[in-house]
N, C-alpha and C positions, 0 to 999 in steps of 0.2 A: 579709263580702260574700255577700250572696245566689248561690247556684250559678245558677240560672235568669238571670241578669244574663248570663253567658256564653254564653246565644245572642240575645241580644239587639242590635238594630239597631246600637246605640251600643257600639262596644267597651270592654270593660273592663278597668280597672286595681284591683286589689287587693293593698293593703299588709296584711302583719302583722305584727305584735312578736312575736318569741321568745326562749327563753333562748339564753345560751351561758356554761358555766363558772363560774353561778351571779353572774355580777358586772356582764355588760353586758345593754343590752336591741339588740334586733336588728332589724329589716325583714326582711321574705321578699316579694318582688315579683314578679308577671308582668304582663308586657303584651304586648299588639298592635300594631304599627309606629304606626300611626296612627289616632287617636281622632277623629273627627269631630262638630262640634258641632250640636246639635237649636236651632232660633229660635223661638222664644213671641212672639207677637205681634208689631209692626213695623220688625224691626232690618234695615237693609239689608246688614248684614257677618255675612262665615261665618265660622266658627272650627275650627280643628285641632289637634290635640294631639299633636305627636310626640313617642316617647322618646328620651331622648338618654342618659341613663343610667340603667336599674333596678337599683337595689341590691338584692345578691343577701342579702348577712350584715350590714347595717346598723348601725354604733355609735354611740351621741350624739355631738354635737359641738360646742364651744364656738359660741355665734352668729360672735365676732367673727371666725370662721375661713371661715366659710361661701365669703364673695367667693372668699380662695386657693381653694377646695375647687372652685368653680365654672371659674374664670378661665383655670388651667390649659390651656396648648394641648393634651395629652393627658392621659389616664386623671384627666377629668376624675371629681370625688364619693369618689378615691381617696387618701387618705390617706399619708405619710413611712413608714408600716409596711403597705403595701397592706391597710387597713379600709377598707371602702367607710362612706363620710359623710354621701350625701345621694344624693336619688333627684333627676333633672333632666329638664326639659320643654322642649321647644322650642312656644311657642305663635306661632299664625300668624292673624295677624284678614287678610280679605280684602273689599273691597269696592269694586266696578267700578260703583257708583248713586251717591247724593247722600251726600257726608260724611256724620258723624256724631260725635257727640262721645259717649264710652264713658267707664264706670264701672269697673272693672275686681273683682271679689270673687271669694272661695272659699267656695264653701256648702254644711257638714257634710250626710252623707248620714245616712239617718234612722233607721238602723242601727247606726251606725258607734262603736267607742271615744271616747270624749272624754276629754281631755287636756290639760293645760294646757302639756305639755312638746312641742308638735308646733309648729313655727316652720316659715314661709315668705317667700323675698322674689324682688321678681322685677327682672330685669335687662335693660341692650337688649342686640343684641349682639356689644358689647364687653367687654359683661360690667362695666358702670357700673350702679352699682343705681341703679333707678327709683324703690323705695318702701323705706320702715324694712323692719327686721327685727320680723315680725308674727305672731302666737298665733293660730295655726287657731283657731274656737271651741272650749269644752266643753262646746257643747249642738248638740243635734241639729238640722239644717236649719234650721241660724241662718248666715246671710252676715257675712261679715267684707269688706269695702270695702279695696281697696291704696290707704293715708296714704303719703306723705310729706310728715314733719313733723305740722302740724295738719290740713293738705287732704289730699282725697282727691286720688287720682292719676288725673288725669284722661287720655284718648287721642284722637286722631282719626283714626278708622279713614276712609281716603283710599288706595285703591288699595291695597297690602300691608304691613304692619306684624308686624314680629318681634319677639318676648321669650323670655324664658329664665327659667321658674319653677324653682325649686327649695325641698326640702320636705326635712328633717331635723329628728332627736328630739335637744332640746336638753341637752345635760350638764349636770347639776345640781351635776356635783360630789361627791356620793352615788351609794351604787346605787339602782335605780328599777325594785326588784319589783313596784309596780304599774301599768311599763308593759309588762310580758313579755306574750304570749301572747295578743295581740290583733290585733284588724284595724280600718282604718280605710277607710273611703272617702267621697266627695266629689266635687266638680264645679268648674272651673272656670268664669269667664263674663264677661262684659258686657252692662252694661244702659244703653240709651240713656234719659237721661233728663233732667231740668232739674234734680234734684234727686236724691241720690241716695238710696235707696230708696223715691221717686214714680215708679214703675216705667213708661215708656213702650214699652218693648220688651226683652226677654231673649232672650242666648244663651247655652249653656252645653254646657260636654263633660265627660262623667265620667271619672272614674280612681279 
C-alpha cells in the first residue's frame, strides 16, 4: 500500500502477509474506525466500512470454519488457541432517496499482492451467509461480483442495510512461502445496474 494513501480523504486499510516460525503466513493490519465510501456516477446509497476486527498476527484457515470464526458472540476472527483467523467488516449501505437494486464486488487494488489463496464471504447480521465462499481475484483492479450459488447476490438498498464481510488466507494444507511478506489492498462496493458489470453507478470504500 501506497504510504500517501494515508492522508487521504478515504481512509485506509492495509493488510500484509509475514512470517512467523517459518511455517505460517500472517496478516499485519491497521485501520481507522470508519472508512467511508466515494460514489462514481448515479447511485443514490452511501456506503461505510467499519472494523469490527483487525487481525493483528493472521493464520490461514480452513473456508469451512470461517461462519464459527465469524458468528461467535465474542472474540470474534479468534481461534480455540487465541490465533486470529480473519479480519472482519461491518458494511452499512444507506439510502433515504428512491430504492435501488445493488451488485455487491471486491475490486483488487492495482498495486496489491494477488493470490489465489485470499477468500471472502459476506453475511447479514446473524451472521447467515449471503454469498459462497469466494477468491478475491489474482489480477489487479479486476472485480469479483458476490454469487450465490450461479447468481449474483443481488441487494436493495432502501433506507439502511447491514452486512458483515470477512476476508481470510485460505489453508492449503501446506506451508505457503509465497504468501509471506506482502500486502494486499482493495475496495469494497456497489454498482447499481441492470446488469452486472453495465455499470450505471458505483460506490466503493477502500481498505
Amino acid at each position: 500500500m501506497k504510504k500517501n494513501l494515508l492522508i487521504a480523504i478515504i481512509s485506509v486499510f492495509t493488510i500484509g502477509l509475514v512470517t512467523f516460525a517459518g511455517t505460517y503466513a500472517y496478516f499485519v493490519a491497521s485501520s481507522s474506525a470508519t472508512i467511508t465510501g466515494e460514489t462514481e456516477n448515479s447511485v443514490a446509497s452511501t456506503l461505510s466500512l467499519t472494523t469490527t476486527h483487525v487481525a493483528e498476527d493472521l493464520v490461514p484457515l480452513s473456508d469451512n470454519l470461517i461462519k464459527n470464526a465469524v458468528s461467535k458472540s465474542s472474540n470474534k476472527c479468534i481461534d480455540k488457541d487465541g490465533y486470529e483467523v480473519c479480519t472482519l467488516y461491518q458494511v452499512t449501505l444507506s439510502n433515504k432517496s428512491a430504492s435501488e437494486n445493488l451488485y455487491g464486488y471486491i475490486r483488487t487494488g492495482t498495486s496489491t499482492y494477488t493470490t489465489d489463496h485470499l477468500k471472502f464471504q459476506v453475511f447479514d447480521p446473524s451472521f447467515t451467509a449471503l454469498t459462497d465462499v469466494m477468491t478475491l481475484s489474482n489480477v489487479t483492479d479486476e472485480i469479483v461480483y458476490f454469487e450465490k450459488g450461479s447468481d449474483y447476490y443481488t441487494t436493495t438498498s432502501n433506507g439502511t442495510v447491514t452486512y458483515y464481510l470477512a476476508i481470510w488466507l485460505s489453508d492449503t494444507g501446506l506451508p505457503q512461502p509465497e504468501d509471506y511478506s506482502k500486502t494486499f489492498d482493495g475496495f469494497v462496493g456497489f454498482e447499481s445496474v441492470s446488469t452486472a458489470g453495465n455499470t450505471a453507478g458505483r460506490i466503493e470504500a477502500e481498505f
